[in-house]
N, C-alpha and C positions, 0 to 999 in steps of 0.2 A: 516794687522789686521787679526786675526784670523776669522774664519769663523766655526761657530758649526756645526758639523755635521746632518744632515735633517733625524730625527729621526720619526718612526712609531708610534704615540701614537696615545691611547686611549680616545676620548674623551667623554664615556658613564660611568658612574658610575659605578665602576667595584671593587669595596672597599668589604672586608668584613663583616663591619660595615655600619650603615647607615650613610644618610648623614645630617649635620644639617643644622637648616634654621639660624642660627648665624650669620654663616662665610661667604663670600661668597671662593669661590677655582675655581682656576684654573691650567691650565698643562701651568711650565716654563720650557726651558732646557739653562744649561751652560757648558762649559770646564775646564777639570783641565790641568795644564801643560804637560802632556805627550800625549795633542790633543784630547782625548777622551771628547765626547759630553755628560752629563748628564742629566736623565729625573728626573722630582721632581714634583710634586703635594704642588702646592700653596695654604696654607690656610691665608684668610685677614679677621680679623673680622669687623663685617657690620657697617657702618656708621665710621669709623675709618678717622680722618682728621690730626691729628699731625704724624711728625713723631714716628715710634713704635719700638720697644725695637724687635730684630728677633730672629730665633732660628734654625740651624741645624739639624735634626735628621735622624737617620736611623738606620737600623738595624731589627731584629734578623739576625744574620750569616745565609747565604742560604735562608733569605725572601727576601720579596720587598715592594713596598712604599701601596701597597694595604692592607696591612697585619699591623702590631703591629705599627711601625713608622706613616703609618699614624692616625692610633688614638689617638696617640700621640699628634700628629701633629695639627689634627682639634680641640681636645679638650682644648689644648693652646690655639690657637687661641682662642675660646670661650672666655678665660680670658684675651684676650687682645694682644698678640702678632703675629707679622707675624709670620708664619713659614713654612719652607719648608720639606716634606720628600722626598726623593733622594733613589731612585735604586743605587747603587754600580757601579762601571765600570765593563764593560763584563755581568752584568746580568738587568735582569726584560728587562723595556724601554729605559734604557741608551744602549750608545753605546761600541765602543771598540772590538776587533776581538784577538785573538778565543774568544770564549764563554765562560762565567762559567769557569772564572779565577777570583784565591783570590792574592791577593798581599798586605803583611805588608805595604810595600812601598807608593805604589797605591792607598791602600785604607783608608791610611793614610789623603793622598794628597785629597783624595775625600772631605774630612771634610773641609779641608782647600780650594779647589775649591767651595764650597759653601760660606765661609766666604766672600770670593774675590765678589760670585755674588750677595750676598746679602750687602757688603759693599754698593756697589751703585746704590742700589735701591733707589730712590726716597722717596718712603715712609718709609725709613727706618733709626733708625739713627745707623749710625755706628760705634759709639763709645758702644753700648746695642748691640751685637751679644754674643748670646751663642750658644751650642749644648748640642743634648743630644743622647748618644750610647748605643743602645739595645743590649742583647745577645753578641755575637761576637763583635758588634761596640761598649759597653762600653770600651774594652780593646782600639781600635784604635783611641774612642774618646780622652782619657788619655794621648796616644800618640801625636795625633795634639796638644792636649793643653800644653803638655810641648815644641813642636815648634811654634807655634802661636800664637805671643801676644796679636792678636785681638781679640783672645777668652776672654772672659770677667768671664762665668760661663759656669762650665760640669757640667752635670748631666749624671751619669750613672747607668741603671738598669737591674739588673740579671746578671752581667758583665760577660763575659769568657775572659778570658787572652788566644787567642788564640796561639800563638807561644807558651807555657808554654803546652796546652793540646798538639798540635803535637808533639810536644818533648817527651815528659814525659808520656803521656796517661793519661785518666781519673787518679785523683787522685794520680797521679803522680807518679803512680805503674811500669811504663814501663819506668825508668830515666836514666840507664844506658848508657856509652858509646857500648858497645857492644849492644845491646839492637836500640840505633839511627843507629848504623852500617847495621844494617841488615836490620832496613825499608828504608832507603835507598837506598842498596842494589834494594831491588823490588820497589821503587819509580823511581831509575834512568833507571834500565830492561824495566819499562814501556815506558819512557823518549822516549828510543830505539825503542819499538815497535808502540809509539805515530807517529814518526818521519814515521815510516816505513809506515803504516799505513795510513797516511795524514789526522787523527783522534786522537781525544784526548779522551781517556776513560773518564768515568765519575764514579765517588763516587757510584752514588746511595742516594737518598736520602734519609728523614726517611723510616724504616725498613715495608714494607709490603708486605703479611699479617705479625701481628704482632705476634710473639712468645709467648707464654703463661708465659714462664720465662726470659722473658726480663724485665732488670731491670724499678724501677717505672717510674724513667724520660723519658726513653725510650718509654714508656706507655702515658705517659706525653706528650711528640713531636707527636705522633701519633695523640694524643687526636685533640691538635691543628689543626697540620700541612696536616693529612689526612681524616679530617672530615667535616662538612657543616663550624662546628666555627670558623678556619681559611684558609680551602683549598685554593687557585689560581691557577692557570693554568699557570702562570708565576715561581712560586715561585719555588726554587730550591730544599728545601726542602719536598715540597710538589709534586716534581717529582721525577727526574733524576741524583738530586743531582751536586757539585763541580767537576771540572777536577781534575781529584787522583792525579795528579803531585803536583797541587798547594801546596802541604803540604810540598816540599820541602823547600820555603823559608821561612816559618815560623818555623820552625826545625831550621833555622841558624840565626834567625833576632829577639832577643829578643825584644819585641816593648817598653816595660816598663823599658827599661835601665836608660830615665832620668826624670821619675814623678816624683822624688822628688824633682825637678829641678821647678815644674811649680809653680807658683807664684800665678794664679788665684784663681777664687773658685771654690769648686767640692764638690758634691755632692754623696758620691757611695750609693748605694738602692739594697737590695737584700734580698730573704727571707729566712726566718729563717729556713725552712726546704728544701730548694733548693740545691742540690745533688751538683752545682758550689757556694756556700757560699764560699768556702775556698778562689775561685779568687779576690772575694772583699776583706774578710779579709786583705790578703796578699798585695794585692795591698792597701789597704789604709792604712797599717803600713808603709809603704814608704813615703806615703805623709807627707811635712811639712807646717807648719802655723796653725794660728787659723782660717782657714778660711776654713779648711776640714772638714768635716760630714761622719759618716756611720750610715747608716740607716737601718738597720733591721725588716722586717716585721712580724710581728710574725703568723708563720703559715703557711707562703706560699711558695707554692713551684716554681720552677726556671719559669714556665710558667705561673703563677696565673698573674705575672708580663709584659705577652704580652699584656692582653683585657681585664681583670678582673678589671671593674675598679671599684668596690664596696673595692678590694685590692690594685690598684694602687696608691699611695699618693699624688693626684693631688694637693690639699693646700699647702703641703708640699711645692712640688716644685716650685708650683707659689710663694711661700712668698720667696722660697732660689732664684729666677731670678728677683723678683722685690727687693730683698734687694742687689745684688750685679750688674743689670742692670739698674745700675740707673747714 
């Protein structure tokens, strides 16, 4: 039997949000198959006695489960469901070595390693499991869901199709083969000098101090990610940023190759003035069935959608998990 890895958590309230007297929460961890331990923060709402309908979430790309997922996370729960938010493998409380690695693959499997631990919870039933992919994980959510049939309903908000951005570059300005040639090029140089090195560069995360003409979203991340509103001390983007290699296999690993393939239901949510609009678009012309939504906020831009929850469509989504987790 596998044995999870004895990971470092936190067990003081360490959220950027407060906490409610609803739910009660707790710290679970589980494993995905490539042996990596995962950390998740457990929301159960109070007095809850039948088995509950559960829910997956995580994300923004470069956060952690302190950050955007878990408000997520608690305020479902409020309305009834389990739910867990999940640090990624290699970052926040989860485990996995090197550090602050992205993997299509990997982070895939993360979605669906939750599935697996919440299938057998107790209080849970598991034939009612959804997820829901912030930022960067609405792309990987999409992904799990067209392999995993236990997914029942995705929801995805503010989506980025990440293998589509490293490839292509913001708005899909930098698409060329000569153009992939060349970052490459200095992705695999660093490769070389990681190796030598016995270190793995890092990204860098959001830009600070901030440029005066840097574009608005970028203003945007800032707002978030280097301020009282969403900072952590964990958060990737709120530091030091991704290992700059990672970008090589999503450059080769289209993750959206077979959405159109998934069967379940799905939900895409993004707003209407959100600089990554285009990734939902696109990505929900792919989907088939009557059983896909796009959802458009009007107004909001790509982060209004991590904590704004005067803009976040909580109703919404409770009515699209209670109609298809049933």
């Amino acid at each position: 039997m596998f044995k999870d890895e004895k990971l470092n958590l936190t067990e003081t309230w360490d959220k950027v949000f407060p906490k409610s007297d609803k739910v009660n929460h707790k710290k679970v961890t589980f494993h995905n198959r490539y042996g990596i331990t995962l950390a998740a923060d457990m929301y159960i709402p109070k007095n809850a006695k039948e088995k509950l309908p559960a829910i997956a979430i995580c994300g923004p790309f470069g956060a952690v489960k302190e950050q955007s997922s878990g408000l997520y996370a608690q305020i479902l729960a409020e309305r009834g469901y389990l739910t867990i938010a999940f640090d990624p493998s290699f970052t926040g409380e989860s485990g996995g070595q090197p550090r602050y690695v992205a993997s299509p693959d990997i982070n895939t499997e993360d979605f669906s390693a939750a599935v697996d631990f919440l299938s057998v919870q107790e209080n849970v039933d598991p034939q009612k499991i959804g997820i829901l992919g912030i930022c960067g994980w609405g792309g990987m959510a999409l992904n799990a869901a067209a392999m995993d049939t236990r997914i029942k309903a995705t929801v995805t908000s503010t989506m980025y199709d990440m293998t589509r951005v490293n490839a292509n570059g913001y708005f899909d300005e930098t698409n060329s083969a000569e153009e992939r040639y060349k970052l490459k090029e200095t992705l695999n140089a660093q490769r070389t000098e990681d190796y030598k090195n016995g270190t793995y560069k890092l990204a860098g995360g959001v830009v600070d101090p901030l440029p005066e003409d840097a574009p608005s979203f970028v203003k945007d991340y800032y707002d978030y990610y280097k301020t009282k509103r969403g900072y952590h001390v964990r958060s990737l983007n709120s530091n030091n940023g991704w290992n700059v290699t990672s970008s090589l296999s999503f450059i080769n690993m289209p993750i959206l190759q077979y959405s159109q393939e998934i069967t379940s239901a799905v939900l895409v949510i993004h707003g209407e003035k959100a600089h990554s609009l285009y990734f939902s678009k696109d990505a929900f012309k792919k989907l088939k069935g009557n059983n896909k939504e796009l959802l458009i906020i009007p107004n909001a831009v790509h982060t209004d959608l991590y904590d704004n929850i005067k803009i976040i469509p909580f109703d919404k989504i409770d009515n699209f998990y209670k109609k298809y987790l049933n």
